[in-house]
Every structure is written in structure tokens, then in C-alpha cells.
C-alpha positions as CSV (number, residue, x, y, z in Angstrom):
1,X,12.2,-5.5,24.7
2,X,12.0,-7.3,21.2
3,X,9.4,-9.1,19.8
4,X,10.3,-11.3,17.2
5,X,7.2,-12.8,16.2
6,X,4.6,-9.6,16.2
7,X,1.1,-10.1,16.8
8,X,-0.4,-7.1,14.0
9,X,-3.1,-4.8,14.4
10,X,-4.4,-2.6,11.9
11,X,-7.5,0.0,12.5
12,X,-8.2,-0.7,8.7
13,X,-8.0,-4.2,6.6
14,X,-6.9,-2.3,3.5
15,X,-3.3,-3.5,3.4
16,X,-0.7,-0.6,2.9
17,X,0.5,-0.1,-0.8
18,X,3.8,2.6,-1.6
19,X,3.3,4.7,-4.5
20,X,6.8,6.4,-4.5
21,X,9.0,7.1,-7.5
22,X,12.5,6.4,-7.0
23,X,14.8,9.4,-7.6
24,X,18.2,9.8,-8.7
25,X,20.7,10.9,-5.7
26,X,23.8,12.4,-5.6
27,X,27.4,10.2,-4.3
28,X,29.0,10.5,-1.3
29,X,31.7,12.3,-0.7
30,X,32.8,15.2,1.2
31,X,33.3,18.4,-0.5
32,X,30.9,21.0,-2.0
33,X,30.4,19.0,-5.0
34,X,27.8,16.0,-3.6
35,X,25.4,18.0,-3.9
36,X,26.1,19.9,-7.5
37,X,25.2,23.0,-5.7
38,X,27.4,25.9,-5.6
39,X,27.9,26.9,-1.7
40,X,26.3,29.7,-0.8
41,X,28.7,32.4,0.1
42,X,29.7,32.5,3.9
43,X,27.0,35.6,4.8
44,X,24.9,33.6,3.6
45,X,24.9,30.6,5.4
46,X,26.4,32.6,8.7
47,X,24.5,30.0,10.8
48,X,20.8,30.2,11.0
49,X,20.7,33.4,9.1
50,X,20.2,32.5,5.6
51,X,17.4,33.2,3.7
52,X,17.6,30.1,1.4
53,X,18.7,27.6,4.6
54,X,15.9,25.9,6.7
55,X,17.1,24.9,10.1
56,X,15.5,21.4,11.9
57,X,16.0,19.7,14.6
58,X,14.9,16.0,15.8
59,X,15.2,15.0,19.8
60,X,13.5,12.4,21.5
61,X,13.6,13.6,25.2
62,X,13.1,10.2,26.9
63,X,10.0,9.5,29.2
64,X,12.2,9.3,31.8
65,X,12.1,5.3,33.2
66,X,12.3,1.8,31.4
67,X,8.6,1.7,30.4
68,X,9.1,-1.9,28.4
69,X,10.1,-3.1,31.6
70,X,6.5,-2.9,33.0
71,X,5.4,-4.5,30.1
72,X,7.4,-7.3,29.4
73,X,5.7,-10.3,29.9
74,X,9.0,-12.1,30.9
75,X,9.4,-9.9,33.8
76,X,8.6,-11.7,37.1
77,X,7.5,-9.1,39.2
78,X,4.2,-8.2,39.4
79,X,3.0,-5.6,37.3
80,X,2.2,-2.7,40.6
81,X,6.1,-3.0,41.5
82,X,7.4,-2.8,38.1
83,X,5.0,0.4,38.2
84,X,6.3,2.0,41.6
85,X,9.8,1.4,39.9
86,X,9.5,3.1,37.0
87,X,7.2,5.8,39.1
88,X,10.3,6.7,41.2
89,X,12.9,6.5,38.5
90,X,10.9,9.1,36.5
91,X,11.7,11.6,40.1
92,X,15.0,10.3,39.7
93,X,15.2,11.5,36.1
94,X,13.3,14.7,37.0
95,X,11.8,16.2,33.3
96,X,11.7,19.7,34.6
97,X,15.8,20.3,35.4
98,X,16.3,18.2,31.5
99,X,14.1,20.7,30.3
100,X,15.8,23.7,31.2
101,X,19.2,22.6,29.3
102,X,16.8,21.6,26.6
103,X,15.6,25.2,26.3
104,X,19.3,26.4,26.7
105,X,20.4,23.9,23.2
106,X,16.9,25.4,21.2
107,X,17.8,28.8,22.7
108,X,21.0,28.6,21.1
109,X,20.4,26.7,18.1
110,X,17.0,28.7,17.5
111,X,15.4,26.1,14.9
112,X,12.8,26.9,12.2
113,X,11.2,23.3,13.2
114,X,11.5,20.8,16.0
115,X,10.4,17.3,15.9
116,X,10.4,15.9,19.3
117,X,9.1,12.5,20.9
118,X,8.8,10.9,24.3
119,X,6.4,14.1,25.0
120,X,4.3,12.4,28.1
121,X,1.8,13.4,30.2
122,X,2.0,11.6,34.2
123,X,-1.3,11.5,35.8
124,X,-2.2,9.7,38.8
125,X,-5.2,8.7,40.9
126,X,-5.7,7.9,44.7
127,X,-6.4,5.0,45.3
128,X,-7.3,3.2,42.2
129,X,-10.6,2.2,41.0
130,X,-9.1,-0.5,38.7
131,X,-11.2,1.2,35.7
132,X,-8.7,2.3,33.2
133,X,-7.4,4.7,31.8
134,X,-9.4,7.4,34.1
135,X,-6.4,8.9,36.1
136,X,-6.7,13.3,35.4
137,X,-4.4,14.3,38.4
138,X,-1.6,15.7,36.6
139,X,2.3,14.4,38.0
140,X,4.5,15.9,34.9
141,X,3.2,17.7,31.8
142,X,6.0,17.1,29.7
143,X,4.9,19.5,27.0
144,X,4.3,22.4,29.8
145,X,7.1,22.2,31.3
146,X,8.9,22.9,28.1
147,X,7.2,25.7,26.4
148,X,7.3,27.3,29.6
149,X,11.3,26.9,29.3
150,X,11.1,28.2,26.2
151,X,8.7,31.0,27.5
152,X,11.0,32.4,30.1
153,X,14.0,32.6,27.7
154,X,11.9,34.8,25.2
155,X,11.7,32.2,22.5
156,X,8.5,32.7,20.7
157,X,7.6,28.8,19.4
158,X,4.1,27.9,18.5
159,X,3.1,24.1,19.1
160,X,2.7,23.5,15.6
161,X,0.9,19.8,15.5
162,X,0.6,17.0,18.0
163,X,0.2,13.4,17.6
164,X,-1.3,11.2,20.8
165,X,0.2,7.4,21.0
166,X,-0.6,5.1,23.6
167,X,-2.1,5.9,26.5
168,X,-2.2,3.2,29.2
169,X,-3.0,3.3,33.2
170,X,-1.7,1.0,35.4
171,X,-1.8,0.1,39.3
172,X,0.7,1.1,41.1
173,X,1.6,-0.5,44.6
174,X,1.8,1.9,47.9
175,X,3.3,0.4,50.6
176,X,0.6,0.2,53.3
177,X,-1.8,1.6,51.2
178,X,-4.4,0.5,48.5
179,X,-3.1,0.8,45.2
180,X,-2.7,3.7,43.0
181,X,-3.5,3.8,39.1
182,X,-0.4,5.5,37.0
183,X,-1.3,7.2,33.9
184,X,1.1,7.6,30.6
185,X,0.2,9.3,27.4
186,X,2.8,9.7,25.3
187,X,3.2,12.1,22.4
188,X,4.5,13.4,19.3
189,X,5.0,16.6,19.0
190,X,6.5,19.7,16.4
191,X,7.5,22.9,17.4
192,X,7.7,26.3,14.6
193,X,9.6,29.3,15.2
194,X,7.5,32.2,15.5
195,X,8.2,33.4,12.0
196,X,7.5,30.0,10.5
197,X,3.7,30.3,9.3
198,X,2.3,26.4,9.5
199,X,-0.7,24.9,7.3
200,X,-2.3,21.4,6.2
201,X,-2.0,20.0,9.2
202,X,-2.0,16.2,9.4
203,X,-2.2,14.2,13.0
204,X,-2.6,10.3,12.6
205,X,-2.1,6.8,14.2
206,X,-0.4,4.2,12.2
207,X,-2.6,1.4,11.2
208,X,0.4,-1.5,12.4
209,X,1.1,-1.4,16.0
210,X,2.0,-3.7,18.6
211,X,-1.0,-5.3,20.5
212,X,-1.6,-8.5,22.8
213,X,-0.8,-11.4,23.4
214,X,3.2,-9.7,23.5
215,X,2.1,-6.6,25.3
216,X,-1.2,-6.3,27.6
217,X,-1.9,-2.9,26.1
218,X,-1.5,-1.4,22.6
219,X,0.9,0.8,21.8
220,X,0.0,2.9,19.0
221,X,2.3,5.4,17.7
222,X,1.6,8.2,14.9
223,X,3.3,11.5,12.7
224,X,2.4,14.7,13.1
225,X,3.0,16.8,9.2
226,X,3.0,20.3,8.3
227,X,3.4,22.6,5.4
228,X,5.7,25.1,7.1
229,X,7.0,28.7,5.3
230,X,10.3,29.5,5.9
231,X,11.4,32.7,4.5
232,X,9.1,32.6,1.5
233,X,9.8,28.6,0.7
234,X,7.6,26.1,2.3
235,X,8.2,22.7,3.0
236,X,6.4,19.0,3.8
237,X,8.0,18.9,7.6
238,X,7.4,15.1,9.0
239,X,8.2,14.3,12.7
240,X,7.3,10.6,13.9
241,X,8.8,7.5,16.0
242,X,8.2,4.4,14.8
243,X,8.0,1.2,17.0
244,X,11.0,-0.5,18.4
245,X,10.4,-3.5,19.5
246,X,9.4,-5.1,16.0
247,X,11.1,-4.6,12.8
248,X,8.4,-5.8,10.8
249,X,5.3,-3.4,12.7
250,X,8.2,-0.6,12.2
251,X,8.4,-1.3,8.5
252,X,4.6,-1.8,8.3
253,X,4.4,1.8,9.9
254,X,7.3,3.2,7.3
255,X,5.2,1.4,4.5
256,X,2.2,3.6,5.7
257,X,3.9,7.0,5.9
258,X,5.9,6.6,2.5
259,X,2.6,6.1,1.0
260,X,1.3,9.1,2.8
261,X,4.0,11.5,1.8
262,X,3.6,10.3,-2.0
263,X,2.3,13.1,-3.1
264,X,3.5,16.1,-1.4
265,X,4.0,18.5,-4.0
266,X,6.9,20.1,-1.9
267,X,10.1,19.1,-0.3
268,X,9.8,16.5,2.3
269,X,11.9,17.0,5.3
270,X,11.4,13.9,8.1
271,X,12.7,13.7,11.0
272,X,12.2,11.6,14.2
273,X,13.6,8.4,16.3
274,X,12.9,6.0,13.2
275,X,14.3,3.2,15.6
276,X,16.5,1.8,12.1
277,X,20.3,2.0,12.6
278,X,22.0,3.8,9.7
279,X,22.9,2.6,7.0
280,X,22.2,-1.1,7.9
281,X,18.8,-1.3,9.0
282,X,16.1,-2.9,7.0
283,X,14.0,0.4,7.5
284,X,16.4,2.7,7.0
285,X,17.5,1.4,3.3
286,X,13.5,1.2,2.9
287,X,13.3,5.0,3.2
288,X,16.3,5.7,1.3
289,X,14.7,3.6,-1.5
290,X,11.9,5.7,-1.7
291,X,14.1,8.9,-3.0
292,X,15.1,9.6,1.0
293,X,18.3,11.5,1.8
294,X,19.9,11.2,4.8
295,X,21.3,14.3,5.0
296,X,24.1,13.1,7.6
297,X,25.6,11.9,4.9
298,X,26.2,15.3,3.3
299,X,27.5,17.1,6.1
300,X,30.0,19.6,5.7
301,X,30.1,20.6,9.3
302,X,33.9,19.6,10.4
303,X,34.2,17.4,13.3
304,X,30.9,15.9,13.9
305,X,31.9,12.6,13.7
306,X,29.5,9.5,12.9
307,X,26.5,11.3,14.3
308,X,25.4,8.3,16.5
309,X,22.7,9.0,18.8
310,X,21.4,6.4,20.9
311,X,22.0,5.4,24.2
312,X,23.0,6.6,27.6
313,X,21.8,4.6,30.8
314,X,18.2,4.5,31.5
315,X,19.1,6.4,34.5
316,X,20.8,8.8,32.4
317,X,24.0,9.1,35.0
318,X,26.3,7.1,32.7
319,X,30.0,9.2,33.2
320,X,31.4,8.3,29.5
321,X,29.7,8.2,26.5
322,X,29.1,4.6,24.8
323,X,26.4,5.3,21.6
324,X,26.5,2.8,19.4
325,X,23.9,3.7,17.5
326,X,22.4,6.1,14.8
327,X,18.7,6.1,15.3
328,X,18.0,9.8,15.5
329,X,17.4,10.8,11.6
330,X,16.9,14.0,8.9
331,X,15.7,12.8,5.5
332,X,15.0,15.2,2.9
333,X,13.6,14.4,-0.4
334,X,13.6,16.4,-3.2
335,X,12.6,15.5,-6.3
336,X,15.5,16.9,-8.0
337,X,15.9,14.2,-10.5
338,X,13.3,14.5,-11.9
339,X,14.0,18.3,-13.1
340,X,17.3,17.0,-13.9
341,X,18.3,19.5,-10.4
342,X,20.0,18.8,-7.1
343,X,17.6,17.8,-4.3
344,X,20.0,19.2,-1.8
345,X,22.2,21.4,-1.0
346,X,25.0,21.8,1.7
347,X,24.4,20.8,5.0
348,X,25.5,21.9,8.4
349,X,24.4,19.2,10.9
350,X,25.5,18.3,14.8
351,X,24.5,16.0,17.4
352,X,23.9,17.6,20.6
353,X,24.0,15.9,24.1
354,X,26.7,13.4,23.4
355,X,29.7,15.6,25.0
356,X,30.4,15.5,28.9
357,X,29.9,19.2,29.1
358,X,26.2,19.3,27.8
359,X,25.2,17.4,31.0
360,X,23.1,19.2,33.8
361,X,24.7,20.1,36.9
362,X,24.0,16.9,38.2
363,X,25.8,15.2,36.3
364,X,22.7,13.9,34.4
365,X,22.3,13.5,30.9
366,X,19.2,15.6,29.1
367,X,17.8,12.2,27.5
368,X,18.9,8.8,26.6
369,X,18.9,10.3,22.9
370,X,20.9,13.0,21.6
371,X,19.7,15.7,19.2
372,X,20.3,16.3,15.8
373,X,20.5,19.8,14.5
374,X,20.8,20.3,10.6
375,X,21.1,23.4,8.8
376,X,19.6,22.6,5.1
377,X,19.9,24.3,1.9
378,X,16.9,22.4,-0.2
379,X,16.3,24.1,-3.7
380,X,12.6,24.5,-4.6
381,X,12.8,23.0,-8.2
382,X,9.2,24.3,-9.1
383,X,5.9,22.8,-9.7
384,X,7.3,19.9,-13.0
385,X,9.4,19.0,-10.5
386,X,6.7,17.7,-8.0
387,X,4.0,16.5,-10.3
């Protein structure tokens, strides 16, 4: 669903001003040398062992059904069927088996940090009492089904900060029975390693979302920021999603976190489904303006491609791969300009979920996303560098 002509909410009036210094950033190209680093000798950077390399990771695990399809206004079936639709699909799509592969790619991957959206929370009451949103029996508990993944491997990650979006409740029609009410809260959410110690925690709402009269409900969405130590170096660590359906509400929201993220006296790493196709979308080259790099650009890891992302079938049974898209991002910023320093150092970066053999069982694919998973070397240029 796009809306071309949003309708723009704000929780403030203040309008949103970007205080960001532009930095200088290094060419493309693809040796050693982008980044004016020396490579770190091969025990060093023997994958996920490196003292001086931070390792993140960015997955947007997909509710599970088409939820714009409930509320599309152009959609002529009445808004309980659309429900019961979407209601089954997300049993079709069953969270619990995606979660365990899930678990198997972190298990294997073990990152310092994990951005993740699409965390949701089902509830559901019987029958409904058309007062909204009330609905506390819980269906799927997105977030509990994966830490207890995670749990039964032995993985020891902490929920580090969560963002709540939306949350709406809709009737849902039974047949030959009074209606039910269907509950959605969705979520952003980041994830530390056990050994990562997390501070200045920051959970927030973006002023800009989209509202009536192009959705009946408002759909808020948010970031969730941490100061996370890894191995002695800390870092500004960023997850969000910004809005689809509207470019100009999306830049509104990119606007709003720029401005944010100003003044962190540290490295910045962000990472989330910034809905902005790389390297074309008007967000995107926002970002990068700002002193962003995407650090896809400076991989060194052989083979990985174009890293698109984005998407397999709603249903997620789709037998052959057709992404078209980059969507799923890493920025890091650095301000290694101004230190006269690179802001970045090699990178080792994958997509995960976008090969045939990473499917379940089933045949079904984890998401309608794939994940990104970057090793980053990010030198800490000292306090000048950030001021």
C-alpha cells in the first residue's frame, strides 16, 4: 500500500530541524585501501573473534500476513474478513518453526548486537466487545518465542531496548459466531550479547506517522538506541523501521532521528528496514548526506553479491528467489574527517535468508526480509574527533 498524498501527524508542532555536519568519506572501490586502514592481520579478524571488530546484525522477521491489506481503504471486503484472512495466514506462516532457524543463523553468527523489527505480539478476545484495543489473551508472543530459541541453544542475549509502534484491534469475523476482536502490537526491538554491557538507553515514537483519513488507525513507528561496550570500545547502536507507505512521513521520520543522533559523542552504527532502496532512494541519499556509511559498500567479504534484501511472497513459499530490492541497511558514522582519520575500517558483511538451503523444512522462507550480518572494524578517533 502507498500513499502518495500523506495526511501528517506529529505529537509535537515544533517542526524537525538536522543539525548534522557533513563528513568527508572515503571512494568506492574494492580492496583494503577504501578505507585507509591497514587490515588487521587474519587472527585478528578470524570471524567474530577480534578484539577491535563489532559484529551487527539487522532482520526484520515479518509479522507473518499482509497487514496493509486490512487497512487499505480500497479493499472491498469488509474489514472482519480481511481480519480472519490475515488471522489464518499468520498460522500459515507459523512464527515459532521461523524462529527456530532464526536462532540457528544468530547461533552461528553470534552477534555483539541485533536490530530486529516486525517483533508482534497476537492477542485475541472472545467475542468482541467492539471497545478497542482491550484484547490480553495472548495468540503469539513474537519476542518469547525467540529468546526462548535462543535460550535452549545456550546463547546468553539480554533484550537490550524495545520500542512499541502501533497497536491496533480489530474485529474479526467467526463463521456462526459473534465476532472476535484481533490484537497487533508491533515492536522494535535490539538484542546484546551477554558480554556487551548496554547504557543510555533511548525508546521513542517518531513525531511523523501515518494517520486517518488514508489509514483508520495510526501507525506510529519508533528507534530504540544504546550505548553498547564491545570489548572495551563503545558504540551509539540505532535499530529502527521507518514507514513504507509514504516517502515523505519516512523522510520526516529520518529528519527526526538524524537530528537525534547529532550529537553522539561516539560512533553511530544504524541499522534497521529503512524502507529506502539503495543507492536511489530519496532517504537513503538523505542519510548518506548526513556523514552516513553504508557499509555494504565496503565489503570485502567475496561473493556476497548486491546484498538485496527484500522480498519473498507474503506467504513466504516462493521456490526461487526474486529480491529486487536493498532495504535492509548498516550505516556507520564516524567522524573520521574531522580528525583527519578513517571512519571505517574493513568490513565483512552477508545477507542471510536469500539462498534455497536456508529455508525450513517446509519449504518456507524465515521472513519476507533477509538479514544482514556485518563484521565492522570502526576506529575510535578520540574525544576532538566527536566534539
Amino acid at each position: 500500500m502507498r500513499v502518495p498524498n500523506p495526511y501528517v501527524r506529529r505529537h509535537t508542532a515544533a517542526g524537525v530541524v538536522c543539525a548534522v555536519l557533513l563528513v568527508l568519506l572515503a571512494s568506492g572501490c574494492d580492496d583494503d585501501r577504501v578505507t585507509g586502514v591497514q587490515r588487521p592481520d587474519d587472527i585478528q579478524l578470524s570471524r567474530g573473534r577480534a578484539t577491535e571488530t563489532v559484529t551487527v546484525m539487522t532482520f526484520n522477521v515479518y509479522v507473518g500476513a499482509d497487514v496493509d491489506a486490512i487497512i487499505d481503504p480500497t479493499n472491498p471486503y469488509p474489514i472482519p474478513v480481511r481480519v480472519a484472512q490475515a488471522f489464518q495466514q499468520l498460522h500459515d506462516t507459523y512464527f515459532a518453526d521461523r524462529a527456530e532457524v532464526i536462532a540457528d543463523e544468530i547461533e552461528r553468527q553470534q552477534p555483539h548486537l541485533i536490530g530486529l523489527q516486525e517483533i508482534s505480539l497476537i492477542r485475541r478476545q472472545t467475542p468482541s466487545d467492539f471497545v478497542w484495543p482491550n484484547a490480553e489473551d495472548v495468540v503469539f508472543d513474537y519476542l518469547d518465542i525467540l529468546m526462548s530459541e535462543l535460550g535452549s541453544r545456550g546463547l546468553d542475549y539480554q533484550v537490550a531496548g524495545v520500542v512499541e509502534n502501533f497497536d491496533i484491534e480489530m474485529p474479526m469475523y467467526v463463521p456462526e459466531a459473534p465476532l472476535d476482536d484481533v490484537r497487533l502490537t508491533d515492536y522494535d526491538v535490539v538484542l546484546a550479547r551477554g558480554d556487551v554491557d548496554v547504557s543510555n538507553k533511548l525508546e521513542s515514537n517518531y513525531g511523523a506517522f501515518l494517520g486517518p483519513p488514508y489509514v483508520p488507525v495510526a501507525l506510529f513507528r519508533g528507534y530504540v538506541a544504546v550505548d553498547a561496550t564491545v570489548n572495551g570500545r563503545t558504540y551509539r547502536f540505532v535499530n529502527t523501521h521507518l514507514e513504507p507507505a509514504s516517502e515523505y512521513i519516512q523522510g520526516l521520520q529520518a529528519e527526526e532521528l538524524m537530528a537525534v543522533l547529532a550529537s553522539a559523542g561516539k560512533p553511530v552504527i544504524l541499522v534497521g528496514d529503512l524502507n529506502t532502496e539503495a543507492p536511489t532512494g530519496a532517504t537513503y541519499q538523505y542519510i548518506e548526506s548526513q556523514g552516513y556509511l553504508d557499509v555494504w559498500t565496503r565489503n570485502l567479504q567475496k561473493g556476497e553479491g548486491e546484498g538485496l534484501t527484500n522480498p519473498h511472497d507474503l506467504d513466504l513459499l516462493n521456490p526461487t528467489v526474486d529480491f529486487t530490492k536493498r532495504i535492509d541497511l548498516i550505516f556507520v558514522r564516524n567522524n573520521g574527517g574531522a580528525s583527519k582519520r578513517p571512519a571505517l575500517g574493513p568490513v565483512y558483511a552477508t545477507v542471510w535468508g536469500d539462498e534455497l538451503h536456508e529455508r525450513l523444512p517446509s519449504g518456507m522462507w524465515a521472513s519476507d526480509h533477509a538479514a544482514v550480518i556485518a563484521e565492522l572494524w570502526i576506529p575510535i578517533l578520540g574525544a576532538p574527533a566527536y566534539k
